[in-house]
N, C-alpha and C positions, 0 to 999 in steps of 0.2 A: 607747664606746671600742673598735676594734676592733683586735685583736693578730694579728699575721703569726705562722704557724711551726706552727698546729697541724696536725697529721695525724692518722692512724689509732693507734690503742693500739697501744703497744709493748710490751714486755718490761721487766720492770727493769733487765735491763742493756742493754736497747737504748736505753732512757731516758735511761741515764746518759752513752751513749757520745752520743747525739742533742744533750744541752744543751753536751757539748764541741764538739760541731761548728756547732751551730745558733743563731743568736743572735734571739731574740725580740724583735720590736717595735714598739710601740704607734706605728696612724697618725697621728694628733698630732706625734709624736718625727721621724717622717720628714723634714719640710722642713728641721728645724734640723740634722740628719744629715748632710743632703746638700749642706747649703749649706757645713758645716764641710768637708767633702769635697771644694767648689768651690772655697773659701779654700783650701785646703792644693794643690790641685793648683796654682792661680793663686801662691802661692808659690815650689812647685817650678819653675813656666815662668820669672817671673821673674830667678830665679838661675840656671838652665838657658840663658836668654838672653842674660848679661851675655856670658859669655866670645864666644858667637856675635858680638854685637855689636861686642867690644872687636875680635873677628879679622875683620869686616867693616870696622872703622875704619883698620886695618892696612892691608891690602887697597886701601881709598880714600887711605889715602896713598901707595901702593904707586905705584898708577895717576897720581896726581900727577905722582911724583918722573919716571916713564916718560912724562908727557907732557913736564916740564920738558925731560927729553933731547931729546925731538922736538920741542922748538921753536927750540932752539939746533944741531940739524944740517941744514945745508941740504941734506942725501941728495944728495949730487952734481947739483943741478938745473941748475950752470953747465958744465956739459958736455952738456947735450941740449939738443934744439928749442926754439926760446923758446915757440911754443904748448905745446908738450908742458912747458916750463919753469909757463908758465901753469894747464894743468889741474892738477900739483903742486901749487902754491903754494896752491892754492885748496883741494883736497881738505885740503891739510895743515891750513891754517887754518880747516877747517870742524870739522875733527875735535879737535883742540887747545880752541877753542872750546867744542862741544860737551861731549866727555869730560871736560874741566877742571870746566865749570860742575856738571856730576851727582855727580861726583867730592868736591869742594872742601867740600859741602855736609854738615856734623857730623847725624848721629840725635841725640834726646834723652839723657839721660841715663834706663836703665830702672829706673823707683821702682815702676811699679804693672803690672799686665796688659795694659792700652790701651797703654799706649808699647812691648808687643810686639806687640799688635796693628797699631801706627803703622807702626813697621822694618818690619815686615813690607809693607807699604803700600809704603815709602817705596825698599826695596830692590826689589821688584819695577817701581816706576817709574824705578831707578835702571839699573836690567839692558834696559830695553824701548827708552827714549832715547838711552841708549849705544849699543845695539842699530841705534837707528834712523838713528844719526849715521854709525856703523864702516860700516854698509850700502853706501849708495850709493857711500861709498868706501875699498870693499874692494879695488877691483883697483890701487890707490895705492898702498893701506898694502900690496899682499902685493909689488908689485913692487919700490916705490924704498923700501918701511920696513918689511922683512917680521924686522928683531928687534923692533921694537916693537909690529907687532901681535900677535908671538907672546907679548912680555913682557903686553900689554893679555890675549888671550885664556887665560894662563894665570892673571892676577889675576880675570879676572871669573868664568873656572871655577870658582876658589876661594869666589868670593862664591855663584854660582849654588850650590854643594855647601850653604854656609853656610845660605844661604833656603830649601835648600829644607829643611833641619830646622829652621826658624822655619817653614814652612809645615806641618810636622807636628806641632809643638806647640800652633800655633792650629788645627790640626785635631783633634786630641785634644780641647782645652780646650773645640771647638764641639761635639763629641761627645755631651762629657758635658753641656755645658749642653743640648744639643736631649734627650740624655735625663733628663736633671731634671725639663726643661720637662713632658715625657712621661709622667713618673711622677705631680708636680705633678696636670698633668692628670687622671689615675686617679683621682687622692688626689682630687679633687674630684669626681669623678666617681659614688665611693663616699661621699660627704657628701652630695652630690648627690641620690643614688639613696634612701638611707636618710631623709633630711628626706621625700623624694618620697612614698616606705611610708607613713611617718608620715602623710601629712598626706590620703594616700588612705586610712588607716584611719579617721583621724579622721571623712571623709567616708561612709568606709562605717559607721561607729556612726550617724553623726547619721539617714543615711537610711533605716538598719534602723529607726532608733526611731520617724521618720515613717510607714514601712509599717506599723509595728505600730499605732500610734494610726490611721493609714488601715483597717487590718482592725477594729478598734473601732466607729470608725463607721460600717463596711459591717454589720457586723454587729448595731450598733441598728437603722440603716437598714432593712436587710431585716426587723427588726422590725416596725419598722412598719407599712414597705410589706403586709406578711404579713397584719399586727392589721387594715388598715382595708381588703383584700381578701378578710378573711376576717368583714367586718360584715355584718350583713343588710341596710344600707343600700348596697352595693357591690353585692349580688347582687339587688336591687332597680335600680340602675343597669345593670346589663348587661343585665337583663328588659328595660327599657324603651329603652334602646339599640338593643337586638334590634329593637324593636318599632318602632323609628325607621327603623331600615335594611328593612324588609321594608314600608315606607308609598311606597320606591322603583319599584317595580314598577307599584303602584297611579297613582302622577303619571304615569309612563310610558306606560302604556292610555291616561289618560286624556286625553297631550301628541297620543298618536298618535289619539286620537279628533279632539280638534282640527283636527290638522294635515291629516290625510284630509279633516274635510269643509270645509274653506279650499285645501286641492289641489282640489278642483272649481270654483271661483270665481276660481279662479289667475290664468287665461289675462287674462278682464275685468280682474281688479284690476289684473295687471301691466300692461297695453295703458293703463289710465286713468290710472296712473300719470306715465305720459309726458306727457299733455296736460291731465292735473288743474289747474287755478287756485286750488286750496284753500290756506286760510291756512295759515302754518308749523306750529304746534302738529298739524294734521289732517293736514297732508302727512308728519309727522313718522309719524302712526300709522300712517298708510298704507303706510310703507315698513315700521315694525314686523311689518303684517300679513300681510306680503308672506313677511318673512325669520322669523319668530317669532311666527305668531298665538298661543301659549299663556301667553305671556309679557305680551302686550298687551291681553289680554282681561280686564278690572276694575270691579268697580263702578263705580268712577270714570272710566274712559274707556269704558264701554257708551254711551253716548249718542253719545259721538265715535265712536266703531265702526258704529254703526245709519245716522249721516250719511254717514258716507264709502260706507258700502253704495248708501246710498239713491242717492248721485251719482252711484253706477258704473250703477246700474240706469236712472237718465236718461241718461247717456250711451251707454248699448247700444241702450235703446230710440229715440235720436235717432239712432244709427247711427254717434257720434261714434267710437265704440269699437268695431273691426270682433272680429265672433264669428260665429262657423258657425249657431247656431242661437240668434236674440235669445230667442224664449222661454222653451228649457229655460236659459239662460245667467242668466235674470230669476228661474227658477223654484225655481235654487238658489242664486243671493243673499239670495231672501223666506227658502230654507230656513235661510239658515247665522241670517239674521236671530232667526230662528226659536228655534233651536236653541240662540243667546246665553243666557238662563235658566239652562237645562240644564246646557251648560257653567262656566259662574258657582256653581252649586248644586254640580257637581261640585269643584271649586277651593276651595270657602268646606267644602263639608265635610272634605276632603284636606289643609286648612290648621287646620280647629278642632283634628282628629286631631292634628295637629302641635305645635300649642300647647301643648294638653293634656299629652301626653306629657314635652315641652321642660320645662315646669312641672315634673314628674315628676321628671325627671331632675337636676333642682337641691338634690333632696334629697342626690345625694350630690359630697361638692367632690372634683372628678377633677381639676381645675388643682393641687391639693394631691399630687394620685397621680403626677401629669404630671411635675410639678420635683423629686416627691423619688424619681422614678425616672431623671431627670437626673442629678440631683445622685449619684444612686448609680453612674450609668454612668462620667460623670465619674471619681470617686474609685477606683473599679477599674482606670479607663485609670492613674492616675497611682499607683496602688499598682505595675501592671504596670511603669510606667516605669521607677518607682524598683527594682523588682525588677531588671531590665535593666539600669539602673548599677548597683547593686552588682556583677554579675554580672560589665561590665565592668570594675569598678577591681579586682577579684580577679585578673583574667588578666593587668594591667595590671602588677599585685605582684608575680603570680608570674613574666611578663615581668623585670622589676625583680631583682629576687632571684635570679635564675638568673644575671643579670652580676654580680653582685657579685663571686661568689668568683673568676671569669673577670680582673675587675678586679685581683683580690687579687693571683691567680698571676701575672699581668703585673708587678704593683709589685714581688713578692719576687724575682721574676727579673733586673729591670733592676738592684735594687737591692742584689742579691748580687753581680750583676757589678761595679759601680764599687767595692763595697765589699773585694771578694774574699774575702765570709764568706757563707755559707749563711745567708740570712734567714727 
């Protein structure tokens, strides 16, 4: 519950003389404050309105009785023009018409605030139509009926004085409603704001106590991770890791062994390539051998490798396949032929190596090192996150909190003035 009026320490007798002037009061109390304050002005307009009404009613009978005249005098129209007789008669009977009907017509009787609100309605439509009637025939009434339109314009001045203090009591009355409304607003604005606190504290407990259970398990986490980096079966893995990544070097000599002595056979192979008739499987290798001899070269396709050789070598020697020089071109497809063992021996030992080691390396589970350093990265990202909400719902409070009292001053101000007590 929060209470309007406190300030700075005072004096004991500035204390004293402060509660005679100051009246304390709890936001709760305010709407029913203000409403009592809304009834009692809506009271006051009421009975402030009667007599205005009863002297508007006057007034509309005033107007009455001043038209009755004007319709029972014929203003001398049988001594002028008969047209000019005619524009008369007409203006007379528009405005007789007119004025009577605005006129004739009783307001409510005022019981409540809306039937001054209504008069007030009803009188300003009353003043506008008259208005609109006396208008166009003004230069009638001021020539052939200028006592009655001064009788008319001194009745409606009366009524126009009369509205326009009905238009300042409904101005008042909307006054204070639009600042109720206003206060109202605040007032909710500070329930508003403080549920708000609340419910971002409540958020920032819950998620402090998720960071803390997150640094929990960061902290077995790195346990572990630490225990099984710091086993001799991990440092036995990165030996042989090691020893995996430097067998790289070694394929490579021996890719670019390959590839040099298949770059001399090139021209032929590629040129036979074109007009080969070999079955798909062979035509298949052929193109391997072309684009990737180290890759292609197998136990298993050495035979298919030694054939397609051998084709290319009838084909140069029949001339099928044009080369600068058939012999040496023969002489180093026998070599590459040749040199197949070799290569194959090189491979089979560069892959036992591989094995070997592969094996080796199963002694330690790195899939296990792998996810529970995931899973720890993970948990860090979301510790930080949560760090950065609370961070922001703090600035968000102290956003928060800094209108309050902002809010407060607003309500004691408005609410001193309709009250005309220092709240």
């Amino acid at each position: 519950q929060m209470v309007f009026g406190f300030g700075k320490k005072k004096s004991t007798n500035e204390s004293i003389k402060s509660t005679q002037l100051v009246k304390q009061v709890s936001l709760d109390k305010i709407e029913g404050i203000l409403q009592e304050q809304k009834n009692k002005l809506s009271n006051q307009i009421i009975e402030k309105s009667k007599p205005i009404s009863e002297e508007i009613e006057i007034k509309r009978r005033e107007i009455v009785h001043v038209i009755a005249q004007f319709e029972s005098d014929d203003l001398g129209s049988q001594n002028v023009d008969k047209h000019l007789k005619v524009l008369i008669e007409r203006g007379k009977n528009a405005v007789i018409s007119g004025v009577r009907k605005e006129a004739s017509e009783k307001s409510d009787e005022i019981k409540k605030y809306q039937d001054v609100v209504n008069l007030n309605l009803d009188i300003a439509q009353l003043l506008k139509r008259i208005g609109d009637t006396l208008g166009p025939n003004s230069r009638v009434m001021h020539v052939f009926a200028r006592k009655y339109a001064d009788k008319l314009k001194d009745a409606l001045a009366d009524i126009t004085r009369e509205k326009a203090e009905l238009q300042k009591i409904v101005n008042d009355y909307n006054k204070l409603d639009s600042n109720i409304s206003n206060i109202l607003d605040l007032s909710k604005k500070i329930i508003d704001s403080k549920k708000e606190i609340e419910n971002e504290n409540r958020s920032i407990s819950k998620t402090k106590e998720e960071i803390q259970n997150n640094l929990k398990i960061i902290q077995n986490m790195e346990e572990e991770i630490h225990n099984l980096k710091s086993s001799d079966k991990f440092v036995e893995f990165l030996n042989v890791k090691k020893e995996l990544e430097s067998l790289e070097p070694e394929k490579n000599k021996i890719k670019h062994e390959i590839d040099f002595q298949f770059s001399k056979i090139s021209r032929p192979l590629g040129k036979y390539s074109y007009i080969s008739s070999l079955e798909k499987p062979l035509k298949k290798i052929m193109e391997q051998m072309v684009e990737n001899p180290y890759d292609v070269i197998t136990n298993e396709t050495k035979s298919s490798v030694i054939e397609v050789l051998q084709a290319v070598i009838k084909s140069a020697v029949a001339g099928s396949v044009s080369v600068k020089d058939v012999n040496k071109s023969v002489e180093q497809i026998e070599e590459t032929i040749n040199r197949l063992d070799e290569f194959l021996k090189l491979k089979e030992n560069l892959a036992h190596k591989r094995n070997s080691l592969e094996q080796k390396i199963l002694i330690f589970n790195s899939k296990d090192l792998e996810e529970k350093e995931k899973t720890l990265a993970k948990i860090k990202e979301n510790k930080t996150k949560s760090e950065s909400d609370v961070s922001n719902l703090e600035n968000e409070i102290n956003q928060t909190t800094k209108l309050i009292p902002e809010f407060v001053k607003n309500i004691e101000t408005k609410v001193s003035e309709i009250l005309g007590t220092k709240i």
